[in-house]
C-alpha positions, 0 to 999 in steps of 0.5 A, a space after each residue: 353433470 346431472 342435476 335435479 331441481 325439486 319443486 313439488 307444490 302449486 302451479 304458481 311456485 312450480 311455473 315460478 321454479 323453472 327459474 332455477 332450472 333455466 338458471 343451471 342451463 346457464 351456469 352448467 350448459 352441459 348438463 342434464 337438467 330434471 325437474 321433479 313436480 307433482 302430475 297436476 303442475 306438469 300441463 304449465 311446463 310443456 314446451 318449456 326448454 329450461 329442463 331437459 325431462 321431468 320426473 313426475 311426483 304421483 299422488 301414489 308416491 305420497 299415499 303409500 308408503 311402498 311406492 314411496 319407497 320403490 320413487 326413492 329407489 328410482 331418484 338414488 338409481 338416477 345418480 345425480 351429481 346435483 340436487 336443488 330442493 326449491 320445496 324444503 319439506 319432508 318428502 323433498 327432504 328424503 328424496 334429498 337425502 336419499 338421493 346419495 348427490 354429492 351436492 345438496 342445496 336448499 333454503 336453511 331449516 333449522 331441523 333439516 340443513 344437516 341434510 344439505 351439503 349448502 343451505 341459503 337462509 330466505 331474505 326477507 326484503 326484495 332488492 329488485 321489483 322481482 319479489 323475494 318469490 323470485 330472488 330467494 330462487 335464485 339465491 340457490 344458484 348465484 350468489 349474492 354478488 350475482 343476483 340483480 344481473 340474473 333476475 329471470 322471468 317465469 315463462 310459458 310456452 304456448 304452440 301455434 295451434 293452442 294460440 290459433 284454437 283460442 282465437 277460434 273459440 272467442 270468434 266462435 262466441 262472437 267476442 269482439 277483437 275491438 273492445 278489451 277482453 278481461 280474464 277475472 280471477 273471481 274465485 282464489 283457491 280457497 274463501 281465505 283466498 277470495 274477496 267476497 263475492 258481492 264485492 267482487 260483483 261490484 269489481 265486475 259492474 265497475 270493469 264494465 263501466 269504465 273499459 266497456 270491455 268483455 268478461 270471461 271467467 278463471 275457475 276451476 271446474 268445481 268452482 262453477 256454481 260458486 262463479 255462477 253466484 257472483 255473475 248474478 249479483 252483477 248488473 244486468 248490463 254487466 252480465 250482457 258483457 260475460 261470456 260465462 260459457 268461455 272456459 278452457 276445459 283444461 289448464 291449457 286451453 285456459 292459458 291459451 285464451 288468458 294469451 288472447 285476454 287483454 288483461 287478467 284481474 282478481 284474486 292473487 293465486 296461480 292465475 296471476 303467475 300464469 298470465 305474467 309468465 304469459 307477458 299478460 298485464 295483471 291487477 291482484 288483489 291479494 288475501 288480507 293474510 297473504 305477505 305482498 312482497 313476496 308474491 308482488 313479482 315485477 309490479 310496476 304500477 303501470 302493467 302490474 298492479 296490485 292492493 292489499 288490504 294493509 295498504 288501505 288499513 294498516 291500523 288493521 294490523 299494526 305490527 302484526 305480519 299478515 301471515 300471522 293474521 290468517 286465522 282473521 283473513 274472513 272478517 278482514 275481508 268485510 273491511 276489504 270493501 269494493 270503494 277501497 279498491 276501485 279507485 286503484 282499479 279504474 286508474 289502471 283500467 284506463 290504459 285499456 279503455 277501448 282497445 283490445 
């Protein structure tokens, strides 16, 4: 059996699909597994054994019109017996179709479940501490009889070398291995997605204080001025403890160094499926617009925590979703302020106080 798994968005929902993958291997031990992803996601799967190849969906394939043409003609040549479509969006949904699969399975759209040969409706509510990331994945391969006993956790798989090369880099900046090290989020991918920057200063200065642990920074390259910005609204107590030049220079030397970290903090985004996926303890602070339980994937209050602004200030809402209040999430953030948030913090701060 042939099957094709299809998740062509971020690396925080293409880390969170292996999950499908891993879950057909199970289901169907013989089969071929193969997971089509965008080129920018492909560094989080290496090493990992849930699939047995990946089809690469290249910037190409959605900038012409032709290219796209000759992909469609590569996936229907493949003969899949099977294919998942985890993204449901109009590219997955002609390569769905173009495909020729005997079976075809997705989330329910009204518009496209014609498509499909099974479309699964999302649940809206978790049953699980897995989140409804995780538990609608799943729903594409077990049915609802079947699910708590199949709850799965996103894995990445990091070689010995990359592990030992961390290590190297943080002795080489003379990193302590007996305080705690934390990896900080301090920047989301986009401002809707990141605290203000005073605020997560104040955040910084607060880490420091409570845990005496050391600092270094998640961004991307781009990212490096706007970082450079909240390391110098922190006090200088707190900047002696950064070591802001402790940056992977590729996705892969990041996770390598966030497996050395004690724990990851900041805003919700792809750095926080990463550190999970690595058995990293994580504490998010999600965008006023984002919907928590869909993205809160095995909290336990203790190893993962998180707070959002609709905990603190749910007169700020009312019985309006988050994710319709998107278009607010910047004045929202004013009402995100440090005091609400570091009483949470410190109390899940104090398990990492002075050990590594």
């Amino acid at each position: 059996m042939k099957i094709l798994v299809i998740q062509q968005k971020m690396i925080g929902d293409v880390l969170t699909s292996t999950i499908i993958c891993e879950s057909l291997k199970e289901k169907y031990p013989a089969s071929e597994v193969v997971y089509l992803v965008n080129t920018s996601t492909i560094p989080v799967l290496k090493e990992n054994p849930s699939f047995d190849r990946i089809i690469e969906f290249k910037n190409e394939n959605r900038d012409s019109k032709f290219a796209f043409i000759k992909f469609l003609i590569k996936i229907r040549n493949e003969k899949f017996d099977l294919v998942v479509d985890a993204y449901g969006k109009l590219e997955s949904n002609l390569i769905s179709l173009f495909s020729n699969s005997r079976e075809k399975v997705s989330f329910y759209k009204k518009y496209t479940h014609w498509i499909y040969t099974k479309t699964i409706p999302r649940v809206a509510s978790p049953i699980t501490n897995a989140s409804t990331a995780i538990e609608n994945r799943l729903r594409l391969v077990y049915s609802e009889s079947e699910l708590v006993q199949n709850i799965k956790r996103p894995k990445i798989y990091l070689t010995t070398d990359e592990k030992e090369a961390a290590k190297r880099l943080l002795v080489t900046h003379k990193i302590s291995s007996n305080e705690p090290l934390f990896m900080i989020s301090v920047l989301g991918s986009e401002d809707i997605k990141t605290l203000p920057f005073s605020y997560m200063a104040m955040l910084l200065d607060e880490i420091v204080k409570t845990t005496d642990g050391s600092i270094v920074f998640n961004y991307i390259p781009s990212q490096k001025e706007a970082a450079r910005s909240i390391y110098n609204l922190t006090q200088p107590e707190t900047q002696r403890k950064i070591y802001f030049d402790v940056f992977g220079k590729s996705l892969r030397e990041f996770m390598a160094i966030l497996s050395q970290c004690t724990a990851l903090i900041g805003n919700e985004g792809g750095a926080v499926n990463i550190a999970k996926a690595l058995d990293k303890p994580t504490f998010t602070i999600f965008s006023p617009w984002i919907i928590k339980k869909d993205w809160n994937m095995f909290e336990d209050g203790k190893m993962h925590d998180s707070i959002h602004l609709i905990d603190m200030k749910p007169e700020l809402y009312g019985s309006t979703s988050p994710k319709k209040m998107k278009k607010e999430s910047l004045e929202l953030y004013k009402e995100f302020t440090p005091d609400l948030i570091i009483e949470k913090l410190n109390l899940y701060l104090t398990q990492f106080s002075n050990q590594k």
